[in-house]
C-alpha positions, 0 to 999 in steps of 0.5 A: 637630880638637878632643880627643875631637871627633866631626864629621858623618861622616868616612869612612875607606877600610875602616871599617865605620862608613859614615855618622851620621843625624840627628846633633844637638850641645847644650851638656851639663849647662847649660854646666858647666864639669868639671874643667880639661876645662871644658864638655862637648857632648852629641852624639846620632845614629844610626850606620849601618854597612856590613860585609863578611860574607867579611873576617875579622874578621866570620867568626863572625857567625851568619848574616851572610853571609844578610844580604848584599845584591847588592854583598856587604855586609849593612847595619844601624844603632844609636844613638850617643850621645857625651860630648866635651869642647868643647877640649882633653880628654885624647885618651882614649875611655871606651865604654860598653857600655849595660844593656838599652838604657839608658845608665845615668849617666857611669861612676865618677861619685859623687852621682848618682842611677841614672838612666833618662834619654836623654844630655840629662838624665843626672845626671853626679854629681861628673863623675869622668871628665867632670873628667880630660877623657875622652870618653865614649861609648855605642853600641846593640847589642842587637837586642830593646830598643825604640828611643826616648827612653832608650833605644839599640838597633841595628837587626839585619839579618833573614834567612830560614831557615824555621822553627826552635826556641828557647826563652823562659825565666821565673820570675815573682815574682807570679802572672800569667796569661799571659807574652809571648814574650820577656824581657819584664816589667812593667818592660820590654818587649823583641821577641818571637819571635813562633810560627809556629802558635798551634795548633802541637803540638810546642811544649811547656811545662815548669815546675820549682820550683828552677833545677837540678831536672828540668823537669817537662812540663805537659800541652798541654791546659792552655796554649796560645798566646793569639796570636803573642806570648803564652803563657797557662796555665790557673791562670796562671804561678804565682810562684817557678816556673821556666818553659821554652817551647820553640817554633819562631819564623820571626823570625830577626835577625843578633843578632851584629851587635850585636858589630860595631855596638860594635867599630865605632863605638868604632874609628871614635871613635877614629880620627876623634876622634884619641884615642891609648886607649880602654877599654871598660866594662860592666856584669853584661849588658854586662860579659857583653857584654864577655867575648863580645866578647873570645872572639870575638876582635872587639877588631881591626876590618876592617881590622886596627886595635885597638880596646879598649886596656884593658876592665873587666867588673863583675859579670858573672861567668864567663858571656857571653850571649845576643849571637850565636847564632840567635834569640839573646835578649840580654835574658835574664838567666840562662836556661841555654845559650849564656851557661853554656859554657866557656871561663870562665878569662881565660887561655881567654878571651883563648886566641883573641886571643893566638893570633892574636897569636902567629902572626899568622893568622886566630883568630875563634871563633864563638858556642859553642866550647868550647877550643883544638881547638874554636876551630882547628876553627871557623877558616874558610879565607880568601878570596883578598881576606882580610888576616890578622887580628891579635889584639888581647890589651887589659889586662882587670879583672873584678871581682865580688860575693859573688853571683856567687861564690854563683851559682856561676860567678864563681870560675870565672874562676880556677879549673880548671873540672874540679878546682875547683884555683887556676888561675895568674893571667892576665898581661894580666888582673886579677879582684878579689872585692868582698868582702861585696858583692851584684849590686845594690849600693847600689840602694834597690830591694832593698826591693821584692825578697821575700828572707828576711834583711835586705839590705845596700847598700855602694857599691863605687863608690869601689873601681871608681873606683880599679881603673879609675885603675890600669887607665889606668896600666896600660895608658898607662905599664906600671905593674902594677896591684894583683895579684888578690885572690879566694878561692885554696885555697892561702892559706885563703881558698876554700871551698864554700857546703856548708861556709859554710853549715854554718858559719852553722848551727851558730850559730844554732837555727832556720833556713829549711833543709827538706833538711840530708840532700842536703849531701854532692854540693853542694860542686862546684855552681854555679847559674844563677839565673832572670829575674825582673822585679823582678831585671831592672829592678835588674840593668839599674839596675845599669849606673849603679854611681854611687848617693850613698853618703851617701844609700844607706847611710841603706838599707843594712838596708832591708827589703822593706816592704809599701807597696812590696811592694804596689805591686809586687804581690808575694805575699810581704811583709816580711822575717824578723828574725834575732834573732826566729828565733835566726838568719838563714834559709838556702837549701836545700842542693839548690835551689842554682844549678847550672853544667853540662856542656851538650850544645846539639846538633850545630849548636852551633858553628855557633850554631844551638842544640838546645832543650832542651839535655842536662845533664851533670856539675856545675862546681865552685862555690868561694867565699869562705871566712868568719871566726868573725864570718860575713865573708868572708876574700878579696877587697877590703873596702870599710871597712864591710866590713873592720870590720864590725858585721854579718855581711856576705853574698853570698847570701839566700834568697828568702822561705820559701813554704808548699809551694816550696823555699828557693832563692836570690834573685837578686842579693841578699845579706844583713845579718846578725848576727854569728856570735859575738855580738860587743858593738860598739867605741866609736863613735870606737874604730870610726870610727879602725879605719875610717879605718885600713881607708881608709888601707890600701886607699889605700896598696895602691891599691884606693881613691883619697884623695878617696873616703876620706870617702865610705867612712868616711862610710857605715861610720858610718851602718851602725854608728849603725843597728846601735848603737840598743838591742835592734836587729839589724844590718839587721832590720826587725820579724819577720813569719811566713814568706809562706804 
């Protein structure tokens, strides 16, 4: 059979994957020839699946066992999507974890563009994976998306369990009359969960004007249902509030098939296709995704088969998602509930595998447990037709920005969530801050976005690709790979956003700050930034990870621009200087994003959640700590990082509102000045402490020999920007804050 091949279905006693529908085969990319792999194959087709709701490896799945038919089983069907190389290949599987419904482009891949295209059209850029001979791969899963063109759904079973509660969230960036009962947005349309009585008077609407605040109720009498699927407010939603609707809905997919739908389809590639690894890739939701996936124990399929040798989850933080509880919405993006609860620790994450590992027993957790004793709680007794589940522990590497670090939760992944205290590191595990990095990366959307400073746009492309190299070696032939670089307490490196914060204001004169009182309880925070429909289309176009260096640091200080934010009908226009504002604005202290303890009700484990949720005590928010300049002291730096000419950052306020709070935009960092002013090297001075930067991230295998140009290539378009005469790092004209 050839490498990495997929033939009409080949079924295999005990698999879940039973059969493919309307598969079709094309020659990709024209014919071209990658690499020494040669030409590839594009293979579409929709993968059904048949799974039994008793076998171990399914207990969890919240109402699994309501979707069985006569014999037993519950049935459902995704998109599949392939990339195999005609002959030959490297017998290796890279799955990936589609955004929303979108493929995103061939991970790794320099010089294409993000994309929302179908397999047929994707740009493969310079082909990275596609040269070294991997087959890759995409599944659906994700219940709420819509299926079609480019876009890979999955087909969820729907059961009936009467009325029930959920809650839709949303914070608009623009004024809007009404909102749809979804995660819906201008740029987006995902299932609603439509109500069971327009005129139903329990349902109740609170609005807040920062993420951690008390929700405020807003009278019954000024909004209501407009039909099914839609919410209206007399006035309208306004821009910048957080809105929470919290209503019953009859619609009741198993959203945690999704789960089963990736598990599956990347073990029955594998064993059909004879490829000796795969990996897993995700990226923010998908990497969210990931985390899930592993708490859940679902890295072994029914019949007790390994399915993810290694898994890297980029910019996903400490979260998971959306994926299996009742009225699950995987769209959402930061809504507080099941994504916010413990464990958060790779050792916690990885706590079920490894048990199950250890002792060779039965160790699936369901959606929303929260340690050891909850786990051993949640295992049910095994049927008399149950094999043992193994468990499956694969080599994992969590990277993240800045962002996630400031939002609250990404320091989570290595500190004690009680004390904020350096936890050891994982032995199967890796977590690397991408030092002086947003959420958004390299992508050109930023310009449509209403942060306060000017933002920055550094591809991190170059180092996922070497992480992703020294994954593979890790997992294929035992070399260790690079230990863990993120802020430690011990070294100096940690701090919190209270005192980086004071750091930037006592440098500068003026900032966008309204409360510097309600510092003292910020320390030990952590936030959970809202959904908004600019961050969604970004966040989704995350997934691609690929933009062309030379051509996005030509942006790396664009500014929001009124045409754009025209377009996108955005209240807020331009962007402040920080040099005409003696200094960059800052958030306020206490409009920061909040983690919390959170109590979902009695039915929690069991994935049937309470709305609202009760809060309860604060996690402690670390992030990096900063130098005189403003940048940020742990974590890998890309070159332009390392030898910065601007003051680099994982944070950004949104734009200053006459009457609102300054909280944080999400996903965004800013380009800044630097804190001491310092004159800038000689051009050719610079470009050699870049190439210096290069070859040391080369040596410590944080970047591959091939991509050192690249990098050298975008610290210099930076510093030409930076060097025009009486320009600031980053700034565009100064304009008065948005009223």
């Amino acid at each position: 059979m050839r490498g990495g091949g997929v033939r009409r279905c080949v079924t295999i006693r005990g698999m879940a994957l039973v059969g493919l529908r309307g598969e079709s085969v094309s020659a990709f990319a024209d014919g071209r020839e990658w690499g020494t792999a040669g030409a590839y194959e594009a293979v579409r087709a929709v993968a059904e699946f048949t799974v039994d709701p008793a076998a171990a490896a399914n207990r969890g799945i919240v109402d699994l066992e309501r979707a069985a038919g006569e014999d037993g089983l519950a049935r459902f069907e995704a998109d599949l999507r392939v990339l195999r190389p005609r002959a030959g290949g490297n017998g290796d599987l890279v799955f990936v974890v589609p955004n929303r419904g979108l493929l995103g482009g061939v991970p790794f891949s320099a010089g294409a563009p993000i994309q929302l295209a179908d397999l047929d059209t994707l740009d493969a850029g310079d082909g990275f994976l596609l040269a070294r001979g991997w087959t890759v791969a995409w599944c659906g899963w994700q219940w709420d998306v819509a299926r079609g063109g480019a876009s890979v759904g999955l087909t969820a079973p729907t059961v009936d369990v009467g009325p029930g509660w959920l809650r839709v969230e949303f914070r608009p960036d623009t004024d809007q009359p009404d909102h749809p009962l979804s995660d819906s947005s201008p740029f987006f349309a995902f299932t609603d969960f439509p109500t069971v009585g327009v005129d139903d008077p329990d349902a109740f609407l609170t609005e807040r004007l920062t993420p951690d605040e008390a929700p405020r109720p807003v009278p019954r009498d000024r909004w209501r249902f407009v039909d099914a699927t839609t919410v209206a407010l007399d006035g309208g939603f306004r821009a910048f509030h957080w809105y929470t609707l919290t209503y019953r809905t009859s619609l009741c997919p198993v959203v945690g098939t999704g789960l089963l739908a990736v598990r599956d389809a990347a073990s029955w590639l594998r064993r059909t296709g004879g490829l000796a690894h795969a990996f897993a890739f995700g990226v923010s939701q998908s990497g969210r995704f990931l985390r899930q996936f592993l708490y859940e124990n679902r890295n072994v399929d029914e019949t007790g088969a390994v399915v993810f040798d290694g898994v890297l989850a980029h910019i996903a933080g400490a979260r998971r998602g959306e994926f299996n509880h009742r009225y699950a919405q995987p769209s959402l993006t930061h809504a507080l509930g099941f994504a916010n609860l413990p464990p958060y620790d790779t050792a916690g994450l990885l706590a079920p595998a490894r048990a199950a590992a250890a002792d060779g027993g039965v160790t699936t957790v369901g959606a929303a447990s929260g340690g050891a004793a909850d786990r051993e709680a949640a295992d049910h007794e095994k049927a008399d037709h149950d094999v043992d589940l193994p468990g499956a522990v694969p080599k994992l590497f969590l990277t993240n920005s800045s962002w996630e670090y400031w939002r609250g939760d990404g320091a989570l992944a290595h500190i004690d969530p009680e004390t904020g205290e350096d936890l050891p590191d994982d032995p199967d595990a890796r977590v690397f801050l991408l030092r002086g990095t947003d959420h958004f990366g390299a992508i050109t959307l930023k310009k449509f976005m209403p942060a306060a400073n000017p933002t920055h746009t550094h591809d991190v492309g170059p180092i996922l690709r070497a992480l992703f190299i020294a994954l593979v070696e890790w997992v294929r032939a035992g070399v260790d790979p690079p230990p863990s670089q993120v802020p430690r307490w011990k070294d100096g490196t940690a701090s919190t956003r209270d005192a980086v914060l004071k750091q930037f204001a006592a440098t500068t004169a003026t900032t966008a700050t309204t409360d510097t009182a309600d510092t003292a309880d910020t320390a030990d925070t952590a936030d959970t930034a809202a959904t908004t429909a600019t961050a969604d289309t970004a966040d989704t176009a995350d997934t691609a990870d690929t933009a062309d260096t030379a051509d996005t640091a030509d942006t790396a200080d664009t500014a929001v621009v009124d045409t754009a934010a025209s377009a996108a009908g955005s209240i807020a226009t331009g962007v402040a200087d920080p040099a005409a504002t003696d200094g960059p604005w800052l958030p306020d202290l206490d409009a920061l994003n909040v983690t919390r303890d959170m109590d979902l009700g009695p039915g929690a484990e069991s994935g049937i959640g309470r709305w609202p949720p009760v809060f309860g005590a604060a996690r402690p928010a670390v992030v990096a700590a900063v130098d005189a300049d403003g940048n940020e002291t742990a974590g890998v730096a890309l070159p332009v990082v390392a030898v910065p000419v601007a003051a680099y950052t994982g944070w950004n306020p949104r734009r200053p509102v006459a009457g609102l709070p300054n909280p944080l935009y999400e996903f965004l960092g800013s380009m800044l000045p630097l804190l001491t002013g310092s004159a800038l090297p000689a051009r050719d001075a610079y470009e050699s402490m870049v190439r210096a930067a290069a070859a040391r991230l080369v040596e410590s295998r944080f970047l591959m020999a091939e991509d050192v140009e690249s990098t050298v290539r975008e610290a210099l378009t930076v510093y030409d920007r930076a060097a025009v005469p009486g320009r600031s790092p980053g700034a565009e004209p100064s304009i008065s804050p948005a009223g």
